[in-house]
Structures are given as C-alpha cells and as structure tokens.
N, C-alpha and C positions, 0 to 999 in steps of 0.2 A: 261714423256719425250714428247716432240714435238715435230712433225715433218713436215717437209716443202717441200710441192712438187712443182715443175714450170710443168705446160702444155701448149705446143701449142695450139691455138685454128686455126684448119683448113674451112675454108671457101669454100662450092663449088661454092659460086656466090659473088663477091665484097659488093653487095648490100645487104647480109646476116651480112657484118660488119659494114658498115652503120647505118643499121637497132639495131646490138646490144649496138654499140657504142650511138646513139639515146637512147634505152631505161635504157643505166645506168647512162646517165646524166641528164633523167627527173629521178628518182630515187633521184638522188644526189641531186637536185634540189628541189625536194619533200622533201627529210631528212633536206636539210638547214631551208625549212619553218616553218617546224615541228619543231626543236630541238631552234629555237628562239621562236617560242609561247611556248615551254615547260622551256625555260630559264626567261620569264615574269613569270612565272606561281610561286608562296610560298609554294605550298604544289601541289603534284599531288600524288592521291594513286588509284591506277590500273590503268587501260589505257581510262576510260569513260570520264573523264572534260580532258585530252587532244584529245580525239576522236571528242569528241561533240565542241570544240573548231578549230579545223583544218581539218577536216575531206572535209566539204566541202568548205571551204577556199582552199585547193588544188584540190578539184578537178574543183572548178571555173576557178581556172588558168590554169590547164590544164585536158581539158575536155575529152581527149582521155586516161587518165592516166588508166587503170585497177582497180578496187576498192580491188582487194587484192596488188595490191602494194602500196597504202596509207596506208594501214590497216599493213601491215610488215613495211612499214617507221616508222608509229607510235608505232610500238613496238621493233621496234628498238631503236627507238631516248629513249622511257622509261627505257631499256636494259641500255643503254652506259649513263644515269644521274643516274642508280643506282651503275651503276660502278665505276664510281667517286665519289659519296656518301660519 
C-alpha cells in the first residue's frame, strides 16, 4: 500500500524560500547534466565512469553546488536508468 501525504512548508523569513527554491533547481539542473552524460554512456556499471565523467563537469558549472549533492544526483540519475532498464 502507498501512501501519499501533502505538507505545508512554513517559512519564518521569505528569503528562506528563495533560498530552497534556489537549491532544487541547481539540483534539477545538476540531475539534467548528469542523466544526458549517462544517456551517451553503452554500459555504465556502478556509479565510478559516471562519477569520474560528470563529477566535475558539474561542479565547474556550478561552483557553489555541495559535493554531496552531485554525488546523490549521480546516484540518483544511476537509480532511475536502472528503473527503466
């Protein structure tokens, strides 16, 4: 069984949604770059020749990004081309 909750997200400063609306479109942003190098890619098995391929390719582009959210992009985008598999 699934199930599905909605939650409010409450804000005590405007610029605290700013800020998170900011960090899930470098996210999204990040996962697009990633998930077309792993779409060129004919074989990819565990997440090292898509790491060692994009890794710092994204973080070139965006220099502020956290190095564990490239690292969860990139295991993600391996997640969701195994699911389609």
């Amino acid at each position: 069984m699934v199930k599905t909750y909605n939650a409010k997200i409450m804000f005590e400063k405007p610029e605290d949604k700013v800020i998170l609306s900011q960090s899930l479109s470098l996210a999204n942003e990040a996962f697009n770059i990633v998930s077309s190098e792993r779409f060129k890619m004919t074989k990819c098995n565990g997440s090292k020749p898509l790491h060692e391929r994009t890794y710092y390719k994204v973080k070139k582009l965006f220099p502020n990004i956290p190095s564990q959210y490239i690292i969860k992009v990139i295991k993600d985008v391996i997640a969701k081309y195994e699911t389609i598999r």
